[in-house]
PDB file of N, CA, C and O in Angstrom:
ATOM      1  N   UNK A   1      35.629  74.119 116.356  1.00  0.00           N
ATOM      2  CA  UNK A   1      36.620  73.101 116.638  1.00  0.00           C
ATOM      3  C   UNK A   1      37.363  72.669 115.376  1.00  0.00           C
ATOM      4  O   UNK A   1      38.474  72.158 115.510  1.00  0.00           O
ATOM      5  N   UNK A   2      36.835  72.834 114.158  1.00  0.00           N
ATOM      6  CA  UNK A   2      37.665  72.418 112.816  1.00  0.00           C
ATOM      7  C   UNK A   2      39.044  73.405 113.004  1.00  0.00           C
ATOM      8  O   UNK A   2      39.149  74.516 113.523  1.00  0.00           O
ATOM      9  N   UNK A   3      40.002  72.566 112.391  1.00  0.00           N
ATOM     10  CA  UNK A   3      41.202  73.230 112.088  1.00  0.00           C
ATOM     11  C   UNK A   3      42.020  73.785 113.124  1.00  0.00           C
ATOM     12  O   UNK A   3      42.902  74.619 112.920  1.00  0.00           O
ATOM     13  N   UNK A   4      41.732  73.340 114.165  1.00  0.00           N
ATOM     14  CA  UNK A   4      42.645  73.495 115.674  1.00  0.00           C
ATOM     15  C   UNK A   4      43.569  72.298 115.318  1.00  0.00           C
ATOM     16  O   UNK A   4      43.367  71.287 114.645  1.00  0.00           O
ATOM     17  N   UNK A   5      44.654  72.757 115.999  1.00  0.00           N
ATOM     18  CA  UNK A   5      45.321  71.291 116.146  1.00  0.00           C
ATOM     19  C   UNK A   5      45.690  71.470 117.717  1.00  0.00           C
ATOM     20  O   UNK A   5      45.897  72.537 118.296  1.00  0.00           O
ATOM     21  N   UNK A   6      45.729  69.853 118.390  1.00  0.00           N
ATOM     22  CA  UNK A   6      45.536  69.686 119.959  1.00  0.00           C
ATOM     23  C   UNK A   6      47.053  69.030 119.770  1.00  0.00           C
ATOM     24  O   UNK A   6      47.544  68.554 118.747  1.00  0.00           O
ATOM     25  N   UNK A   7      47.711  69.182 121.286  1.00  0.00           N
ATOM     26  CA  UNK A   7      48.828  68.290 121.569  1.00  0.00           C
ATOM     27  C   UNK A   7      48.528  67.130 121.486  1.00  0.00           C
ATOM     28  O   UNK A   7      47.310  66.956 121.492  1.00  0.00           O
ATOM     29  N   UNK A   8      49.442  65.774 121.369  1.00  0.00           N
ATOM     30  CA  UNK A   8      48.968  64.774 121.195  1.00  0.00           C
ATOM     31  C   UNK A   8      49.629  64.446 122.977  1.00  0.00           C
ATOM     32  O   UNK A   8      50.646  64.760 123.596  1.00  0.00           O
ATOM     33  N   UNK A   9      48.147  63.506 123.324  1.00  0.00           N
ATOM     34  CA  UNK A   9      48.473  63.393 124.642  1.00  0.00           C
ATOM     35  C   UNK A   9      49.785  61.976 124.776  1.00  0.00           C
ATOM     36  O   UNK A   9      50.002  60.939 124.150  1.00  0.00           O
ATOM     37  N   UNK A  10      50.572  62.869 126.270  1.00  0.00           N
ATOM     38  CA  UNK A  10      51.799  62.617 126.098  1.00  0.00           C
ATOM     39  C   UNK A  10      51.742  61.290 127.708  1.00  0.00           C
ATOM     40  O   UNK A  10      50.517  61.173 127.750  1.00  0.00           O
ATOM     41  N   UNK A  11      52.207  60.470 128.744  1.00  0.00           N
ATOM     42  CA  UNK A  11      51.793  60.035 129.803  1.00  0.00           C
ATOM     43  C   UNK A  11      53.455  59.636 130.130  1.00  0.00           C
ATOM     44  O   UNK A  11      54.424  59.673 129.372  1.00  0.00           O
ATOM     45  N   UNK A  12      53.374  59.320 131.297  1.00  0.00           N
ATOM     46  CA  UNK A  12      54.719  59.173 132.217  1.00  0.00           C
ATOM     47  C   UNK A  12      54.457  57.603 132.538  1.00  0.00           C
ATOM     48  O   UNK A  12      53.570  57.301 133.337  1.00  0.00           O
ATOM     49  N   UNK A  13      54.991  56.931 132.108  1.00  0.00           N
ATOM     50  CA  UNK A  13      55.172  55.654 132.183  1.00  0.00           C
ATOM     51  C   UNK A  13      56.032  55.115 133.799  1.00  0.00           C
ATOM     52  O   UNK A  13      57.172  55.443 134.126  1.00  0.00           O
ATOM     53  N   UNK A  14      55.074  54.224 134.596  1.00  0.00           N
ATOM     54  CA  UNK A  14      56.106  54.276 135.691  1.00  0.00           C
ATOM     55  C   UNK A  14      56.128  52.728 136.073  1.00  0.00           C
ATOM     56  O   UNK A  14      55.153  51.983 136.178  1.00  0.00           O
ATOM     57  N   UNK A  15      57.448  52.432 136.252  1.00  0.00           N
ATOM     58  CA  UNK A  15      57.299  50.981 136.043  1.00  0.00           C
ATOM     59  C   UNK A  15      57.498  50.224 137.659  1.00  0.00           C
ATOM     60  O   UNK A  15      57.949  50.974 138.525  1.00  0.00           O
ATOM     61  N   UNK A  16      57.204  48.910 138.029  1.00  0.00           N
ATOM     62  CA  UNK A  16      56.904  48.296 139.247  1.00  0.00           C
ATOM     63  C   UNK A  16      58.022  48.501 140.134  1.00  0.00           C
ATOM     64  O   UNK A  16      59.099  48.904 139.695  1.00  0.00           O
ATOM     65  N   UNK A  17      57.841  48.257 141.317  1.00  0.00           N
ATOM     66  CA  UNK A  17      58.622  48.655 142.690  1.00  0.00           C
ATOM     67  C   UNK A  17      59.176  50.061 142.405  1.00  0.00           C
ATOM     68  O   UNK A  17      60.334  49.956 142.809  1.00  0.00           O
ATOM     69  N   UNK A  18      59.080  50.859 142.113  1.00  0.00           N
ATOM     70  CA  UNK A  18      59.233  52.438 141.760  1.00  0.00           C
ATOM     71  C   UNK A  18      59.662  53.563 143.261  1.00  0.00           C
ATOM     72  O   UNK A  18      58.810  53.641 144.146  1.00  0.00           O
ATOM     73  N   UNK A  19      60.556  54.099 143.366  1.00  0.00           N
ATOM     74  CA  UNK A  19      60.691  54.609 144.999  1.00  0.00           C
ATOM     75  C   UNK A  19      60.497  56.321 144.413  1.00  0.00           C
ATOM     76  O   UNK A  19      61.242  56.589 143.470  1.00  0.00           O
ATOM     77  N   UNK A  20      59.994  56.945 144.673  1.00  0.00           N
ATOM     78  CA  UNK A  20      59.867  58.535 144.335  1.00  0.00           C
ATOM     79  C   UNK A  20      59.477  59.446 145.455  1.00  0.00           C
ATOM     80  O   UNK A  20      58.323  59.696 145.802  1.00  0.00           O
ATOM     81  N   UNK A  21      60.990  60.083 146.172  1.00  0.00           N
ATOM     82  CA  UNK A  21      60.656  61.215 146.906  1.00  0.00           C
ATOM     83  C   UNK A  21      59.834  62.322 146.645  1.00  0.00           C
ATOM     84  O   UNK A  21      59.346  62.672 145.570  1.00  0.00           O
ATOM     85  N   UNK A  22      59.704  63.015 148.163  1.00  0.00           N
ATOM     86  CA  UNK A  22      58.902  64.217 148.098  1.00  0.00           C
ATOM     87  C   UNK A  22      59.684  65.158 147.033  1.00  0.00           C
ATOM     88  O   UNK A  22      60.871  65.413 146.826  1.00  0.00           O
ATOM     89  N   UNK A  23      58.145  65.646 146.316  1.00  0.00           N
ATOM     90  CA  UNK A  23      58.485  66.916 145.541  1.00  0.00           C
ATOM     91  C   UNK A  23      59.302  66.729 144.254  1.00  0.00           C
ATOM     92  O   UNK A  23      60.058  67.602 143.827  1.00  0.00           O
ATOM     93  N   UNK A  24      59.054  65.219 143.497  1.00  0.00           N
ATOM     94  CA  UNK A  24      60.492  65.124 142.865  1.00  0.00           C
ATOM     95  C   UNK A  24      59.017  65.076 141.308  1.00  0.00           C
ATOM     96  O   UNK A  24      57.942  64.481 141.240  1.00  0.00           O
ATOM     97  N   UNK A  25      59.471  65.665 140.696  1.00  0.00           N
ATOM     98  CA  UNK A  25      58.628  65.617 139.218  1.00  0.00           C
ATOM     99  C   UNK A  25      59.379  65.106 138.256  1.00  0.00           C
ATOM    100  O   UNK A  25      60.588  64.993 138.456  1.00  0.00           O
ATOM    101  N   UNK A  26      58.776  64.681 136.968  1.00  0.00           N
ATOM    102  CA  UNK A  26      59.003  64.168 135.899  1.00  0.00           C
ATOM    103  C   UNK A  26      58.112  64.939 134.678  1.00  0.00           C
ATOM    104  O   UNK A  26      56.890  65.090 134.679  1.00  0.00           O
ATOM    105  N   UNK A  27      59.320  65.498 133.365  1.00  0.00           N
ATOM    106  CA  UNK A  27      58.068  65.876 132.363  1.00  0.00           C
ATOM    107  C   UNK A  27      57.437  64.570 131.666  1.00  0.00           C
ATOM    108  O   UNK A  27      57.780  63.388 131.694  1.00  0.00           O
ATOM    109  N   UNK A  28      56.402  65.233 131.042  1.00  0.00           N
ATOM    110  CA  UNK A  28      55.470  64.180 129.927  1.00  0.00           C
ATOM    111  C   UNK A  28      56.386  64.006 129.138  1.00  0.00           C
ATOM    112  O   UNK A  28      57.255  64.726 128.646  1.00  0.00           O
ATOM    113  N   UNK A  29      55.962  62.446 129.028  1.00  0.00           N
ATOM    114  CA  UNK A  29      56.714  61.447 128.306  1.00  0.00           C
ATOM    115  C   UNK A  29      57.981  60.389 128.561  1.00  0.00           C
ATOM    116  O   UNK A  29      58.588  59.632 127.804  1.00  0.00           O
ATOM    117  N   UNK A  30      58.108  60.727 130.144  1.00  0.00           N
ATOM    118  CA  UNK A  30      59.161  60.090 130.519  1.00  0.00           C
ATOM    119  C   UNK A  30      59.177  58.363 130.978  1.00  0.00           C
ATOM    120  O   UNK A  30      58.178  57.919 131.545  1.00  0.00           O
ATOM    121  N   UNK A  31      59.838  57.854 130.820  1.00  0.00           N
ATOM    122  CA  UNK A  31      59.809  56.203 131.616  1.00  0.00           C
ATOM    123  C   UNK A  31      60.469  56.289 132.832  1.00  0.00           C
ATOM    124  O   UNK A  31      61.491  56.935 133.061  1.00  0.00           O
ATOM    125  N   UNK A  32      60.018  55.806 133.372  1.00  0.00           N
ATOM    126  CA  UNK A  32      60.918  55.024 134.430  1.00  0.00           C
ATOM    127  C   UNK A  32      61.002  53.552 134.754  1.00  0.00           C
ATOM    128  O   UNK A  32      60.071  53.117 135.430  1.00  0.00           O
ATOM    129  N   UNK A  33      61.616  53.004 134.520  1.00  0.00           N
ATOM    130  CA  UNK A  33      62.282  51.266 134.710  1.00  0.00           C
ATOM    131  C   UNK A  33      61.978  50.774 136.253  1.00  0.00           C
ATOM    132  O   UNK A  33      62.146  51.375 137.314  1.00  0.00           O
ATOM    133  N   UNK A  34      61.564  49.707 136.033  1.00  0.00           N
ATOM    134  CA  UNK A  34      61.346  48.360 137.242  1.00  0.00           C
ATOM    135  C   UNK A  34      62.309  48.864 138.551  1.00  0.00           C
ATOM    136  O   UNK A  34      63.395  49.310 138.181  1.00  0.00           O
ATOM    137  N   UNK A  35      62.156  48.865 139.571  1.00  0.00           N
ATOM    138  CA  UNK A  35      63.116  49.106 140.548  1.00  0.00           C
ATOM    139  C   UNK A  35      63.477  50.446 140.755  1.00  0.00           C
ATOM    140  O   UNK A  35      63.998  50.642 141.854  1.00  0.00           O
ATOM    141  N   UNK A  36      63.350  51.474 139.994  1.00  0.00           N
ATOM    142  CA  UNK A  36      64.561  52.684 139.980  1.00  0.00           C
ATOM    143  C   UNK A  36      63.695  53.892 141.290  1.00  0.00           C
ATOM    144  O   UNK A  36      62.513  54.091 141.572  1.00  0.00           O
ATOM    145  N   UNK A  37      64.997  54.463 141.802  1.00  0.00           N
ATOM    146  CA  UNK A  37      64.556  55.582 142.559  1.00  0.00           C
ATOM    147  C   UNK A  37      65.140  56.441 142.441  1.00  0.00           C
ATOM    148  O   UNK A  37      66.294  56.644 142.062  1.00  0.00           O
ATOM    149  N   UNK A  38      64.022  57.285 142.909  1.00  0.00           N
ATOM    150  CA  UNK A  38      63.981  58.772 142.348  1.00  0.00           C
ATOM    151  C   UNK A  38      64.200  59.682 143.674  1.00  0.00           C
ATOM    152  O   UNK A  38      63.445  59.492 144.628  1.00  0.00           O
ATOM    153  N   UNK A  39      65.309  60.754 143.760  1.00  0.00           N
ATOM    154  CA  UNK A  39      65.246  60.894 145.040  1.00  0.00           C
ATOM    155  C   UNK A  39      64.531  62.097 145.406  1.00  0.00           C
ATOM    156  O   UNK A  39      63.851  62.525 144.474  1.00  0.00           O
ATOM    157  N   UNK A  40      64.469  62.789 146.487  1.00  0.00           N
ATOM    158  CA  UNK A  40      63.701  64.145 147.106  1.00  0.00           C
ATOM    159  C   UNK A  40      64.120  65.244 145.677  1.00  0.00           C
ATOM    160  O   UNK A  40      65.153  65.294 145.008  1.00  0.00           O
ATOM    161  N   UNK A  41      63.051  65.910 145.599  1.00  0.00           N
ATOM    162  CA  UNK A  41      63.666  67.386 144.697  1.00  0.00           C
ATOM    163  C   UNK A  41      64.229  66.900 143.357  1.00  0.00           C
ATOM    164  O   UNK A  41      64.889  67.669 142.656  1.00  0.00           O
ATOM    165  N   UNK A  42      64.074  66.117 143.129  1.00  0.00           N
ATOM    166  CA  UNK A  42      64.608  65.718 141.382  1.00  0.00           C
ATOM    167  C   UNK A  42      63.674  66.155 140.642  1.00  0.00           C
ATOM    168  O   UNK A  42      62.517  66.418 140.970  1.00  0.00           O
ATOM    169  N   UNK A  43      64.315  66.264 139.332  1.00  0.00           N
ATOM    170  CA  UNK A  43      63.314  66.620 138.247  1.00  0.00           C
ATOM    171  C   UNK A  43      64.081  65.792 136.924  1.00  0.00           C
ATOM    172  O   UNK A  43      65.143  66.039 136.351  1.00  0.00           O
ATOM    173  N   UNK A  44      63.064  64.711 136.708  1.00  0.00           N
ATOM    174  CA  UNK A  44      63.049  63.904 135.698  1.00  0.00           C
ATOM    175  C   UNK A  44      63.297  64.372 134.468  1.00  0.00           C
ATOM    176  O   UNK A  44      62.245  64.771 133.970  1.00  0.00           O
ATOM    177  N   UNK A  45      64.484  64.541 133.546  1.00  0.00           N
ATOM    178  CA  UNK A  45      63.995  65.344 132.294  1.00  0.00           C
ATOM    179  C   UNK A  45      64.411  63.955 130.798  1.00  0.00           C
ATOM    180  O   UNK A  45      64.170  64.080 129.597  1.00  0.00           O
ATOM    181  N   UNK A  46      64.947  62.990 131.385  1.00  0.00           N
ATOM    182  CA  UNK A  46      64.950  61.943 130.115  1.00  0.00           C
ATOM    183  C   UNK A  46      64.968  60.290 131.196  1.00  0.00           C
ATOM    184  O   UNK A  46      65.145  60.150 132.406  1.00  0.00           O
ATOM    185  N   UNK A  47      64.708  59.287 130.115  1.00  0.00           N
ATOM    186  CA  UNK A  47      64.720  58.015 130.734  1.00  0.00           C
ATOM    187  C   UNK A  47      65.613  57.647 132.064  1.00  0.00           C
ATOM    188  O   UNK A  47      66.737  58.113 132.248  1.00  0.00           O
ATOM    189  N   UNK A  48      65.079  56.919 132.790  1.00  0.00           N
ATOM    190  CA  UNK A  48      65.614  56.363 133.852  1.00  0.00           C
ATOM    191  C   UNK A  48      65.562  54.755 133.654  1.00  0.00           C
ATOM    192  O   UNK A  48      64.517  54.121 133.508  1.00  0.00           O
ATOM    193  N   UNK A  49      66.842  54.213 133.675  1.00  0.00           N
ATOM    194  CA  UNK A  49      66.746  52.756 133.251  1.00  0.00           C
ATOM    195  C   UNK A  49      66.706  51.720 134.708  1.00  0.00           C
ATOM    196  O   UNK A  49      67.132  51.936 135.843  1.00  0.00           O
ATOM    197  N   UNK A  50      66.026  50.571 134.132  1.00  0.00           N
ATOM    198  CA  UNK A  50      65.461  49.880 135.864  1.00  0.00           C
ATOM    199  C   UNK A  50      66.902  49.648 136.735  1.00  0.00           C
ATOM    200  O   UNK A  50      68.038  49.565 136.268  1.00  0.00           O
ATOM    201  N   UNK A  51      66.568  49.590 137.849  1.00  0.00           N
ATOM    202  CA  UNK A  51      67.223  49.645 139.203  1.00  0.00           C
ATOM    203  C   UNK A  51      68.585  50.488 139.078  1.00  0.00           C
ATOM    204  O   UNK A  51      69.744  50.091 139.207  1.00  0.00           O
ATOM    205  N   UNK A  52      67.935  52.191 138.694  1.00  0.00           N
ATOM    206  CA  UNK A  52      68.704  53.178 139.102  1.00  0.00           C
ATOM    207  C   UNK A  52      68.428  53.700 139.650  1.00  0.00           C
ATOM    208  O   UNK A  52      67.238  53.782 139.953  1.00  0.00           O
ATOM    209  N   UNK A  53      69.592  54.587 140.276  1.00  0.00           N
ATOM    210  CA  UNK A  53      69.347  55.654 141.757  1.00  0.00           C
ATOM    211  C   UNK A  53      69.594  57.162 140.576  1.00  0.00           C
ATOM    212  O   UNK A  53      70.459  57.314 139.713  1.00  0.00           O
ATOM    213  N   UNK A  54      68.824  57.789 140.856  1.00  0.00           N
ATOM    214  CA  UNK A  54      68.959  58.886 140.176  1.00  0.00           C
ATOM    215  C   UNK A  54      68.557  59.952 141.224  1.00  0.00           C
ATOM    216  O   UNK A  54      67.799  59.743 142.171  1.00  0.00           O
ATOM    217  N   UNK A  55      69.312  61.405 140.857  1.00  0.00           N
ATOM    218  CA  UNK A  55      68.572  62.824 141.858  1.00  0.00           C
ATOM    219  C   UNK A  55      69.404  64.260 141.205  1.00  0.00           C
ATOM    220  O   UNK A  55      70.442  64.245 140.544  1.00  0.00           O
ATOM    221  N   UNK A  56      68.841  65.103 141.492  1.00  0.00           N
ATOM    222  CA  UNK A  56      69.275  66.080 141.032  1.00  0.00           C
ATOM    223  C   UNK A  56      68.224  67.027 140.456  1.00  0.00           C
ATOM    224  O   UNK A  56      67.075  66.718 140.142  1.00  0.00           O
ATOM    225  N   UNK A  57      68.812  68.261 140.364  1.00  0.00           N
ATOM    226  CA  UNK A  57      68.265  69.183 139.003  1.00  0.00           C
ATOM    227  C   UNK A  57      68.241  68.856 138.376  1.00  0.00           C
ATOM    228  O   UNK A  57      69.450  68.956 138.166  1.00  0.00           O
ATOM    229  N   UNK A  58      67.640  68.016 136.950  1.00  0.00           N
ATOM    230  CA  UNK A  58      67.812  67.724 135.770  1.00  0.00           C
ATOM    231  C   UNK A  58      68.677  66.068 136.467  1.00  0.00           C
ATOM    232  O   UNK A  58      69.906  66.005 136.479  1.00  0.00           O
ATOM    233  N   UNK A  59      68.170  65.379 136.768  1.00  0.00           N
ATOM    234  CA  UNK A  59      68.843  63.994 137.782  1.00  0.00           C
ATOM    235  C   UNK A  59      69.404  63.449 136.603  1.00  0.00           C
ATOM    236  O   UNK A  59      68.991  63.444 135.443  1.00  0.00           O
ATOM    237  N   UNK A  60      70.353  63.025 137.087  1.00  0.00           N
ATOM    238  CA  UNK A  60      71.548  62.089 136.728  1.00  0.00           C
ATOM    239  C   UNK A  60      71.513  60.916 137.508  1.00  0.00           C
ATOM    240  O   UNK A  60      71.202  61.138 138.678  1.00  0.00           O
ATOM    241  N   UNK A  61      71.720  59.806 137.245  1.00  0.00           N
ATOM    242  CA  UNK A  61      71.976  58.635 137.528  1.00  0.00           C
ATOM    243  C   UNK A  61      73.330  58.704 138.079  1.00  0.00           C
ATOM    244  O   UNK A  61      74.384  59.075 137.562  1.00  0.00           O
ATOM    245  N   UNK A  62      72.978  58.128 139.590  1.00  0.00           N
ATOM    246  CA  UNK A  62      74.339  58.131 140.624  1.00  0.00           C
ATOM    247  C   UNK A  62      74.685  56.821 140.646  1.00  0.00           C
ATOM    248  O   UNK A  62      75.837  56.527 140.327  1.00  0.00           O
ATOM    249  N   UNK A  63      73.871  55.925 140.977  1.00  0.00           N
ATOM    250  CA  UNK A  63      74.278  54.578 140.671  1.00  0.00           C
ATOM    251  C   UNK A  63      73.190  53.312 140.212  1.00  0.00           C
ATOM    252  O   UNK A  63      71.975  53.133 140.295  1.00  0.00           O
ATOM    253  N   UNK A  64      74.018  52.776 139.839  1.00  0.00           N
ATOM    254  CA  UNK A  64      73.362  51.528 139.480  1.00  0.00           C
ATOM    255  C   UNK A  64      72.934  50.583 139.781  1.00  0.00           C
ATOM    256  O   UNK A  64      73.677  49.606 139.684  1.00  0.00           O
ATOM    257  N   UNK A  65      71.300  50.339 140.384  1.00  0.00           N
ATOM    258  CA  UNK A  65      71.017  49.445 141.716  1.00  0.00           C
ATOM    259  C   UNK A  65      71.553  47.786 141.270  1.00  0.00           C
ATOM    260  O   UNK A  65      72.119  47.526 140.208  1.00  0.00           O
ATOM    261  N   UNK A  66      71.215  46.767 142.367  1.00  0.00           N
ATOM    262  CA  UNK A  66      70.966  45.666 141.832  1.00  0.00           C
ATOM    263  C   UNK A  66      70.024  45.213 141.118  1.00  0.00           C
ATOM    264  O   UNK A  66      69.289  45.903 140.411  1.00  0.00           O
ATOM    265  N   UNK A  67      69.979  44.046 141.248  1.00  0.00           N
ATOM    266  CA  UNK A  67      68.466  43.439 140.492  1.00  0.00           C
ATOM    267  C   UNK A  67      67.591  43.028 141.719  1.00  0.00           C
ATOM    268  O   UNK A  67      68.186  42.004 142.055  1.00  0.00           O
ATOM    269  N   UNK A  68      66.871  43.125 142.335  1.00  0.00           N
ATOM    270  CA  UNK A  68      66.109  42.493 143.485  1.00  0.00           C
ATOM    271  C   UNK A  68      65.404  41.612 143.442  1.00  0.00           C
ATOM    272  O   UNK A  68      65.189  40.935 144.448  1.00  0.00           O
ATOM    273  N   UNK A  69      64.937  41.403 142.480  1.00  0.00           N
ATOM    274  CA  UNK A  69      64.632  40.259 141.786  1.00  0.00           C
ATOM    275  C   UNK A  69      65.195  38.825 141.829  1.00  0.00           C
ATOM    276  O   UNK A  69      64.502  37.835 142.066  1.00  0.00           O
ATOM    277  N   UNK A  70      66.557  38.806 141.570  1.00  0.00           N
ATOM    278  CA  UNK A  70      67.315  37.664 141.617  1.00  0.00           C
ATOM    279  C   UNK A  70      67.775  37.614 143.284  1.00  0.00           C
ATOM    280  O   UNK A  70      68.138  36.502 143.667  1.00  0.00           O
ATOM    281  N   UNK A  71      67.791  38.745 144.319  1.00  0.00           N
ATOM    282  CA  UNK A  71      67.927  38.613 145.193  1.00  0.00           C
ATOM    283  C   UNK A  71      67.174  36.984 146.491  1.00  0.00           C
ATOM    284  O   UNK A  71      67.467  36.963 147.687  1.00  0.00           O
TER     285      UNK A  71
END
């Protein structure tokens, strides 16, 4: 075991009221923000900021939810 070097472990941060369709992944290391959804078949490849709608290959942010919160 001397002189290996290991990945440093990496985790997907997922933050409260969170909506995530079937089949939709995220790589290690990603966030996702308070509120945001994720739709069917997406694949997470950088931050998602809270109460966004995001989807896609490589998802893009389609729109920009409210706050539900203040609702």
């Amino acid at each position: 075991m001397d002189n290996k070097a290991y990945p440093a472990k990496r985790y997907i941060n997922i933050g409260n009221d969170v909506w995530i369709g079937y089949y939709a992944k995220s790589m290690l290391g990603m966030m996702i923000g308070d509120g945001a959804i994720i739709r069917t078949n997406s694949t997470v490849i950088k931050v998602v900021e809270p109460y966004a709608i995001v989807g896609g290959n490589r998802a893009h942010e389609i729109k920009k939810g409210c706050d539900h919160a203040l609702l």
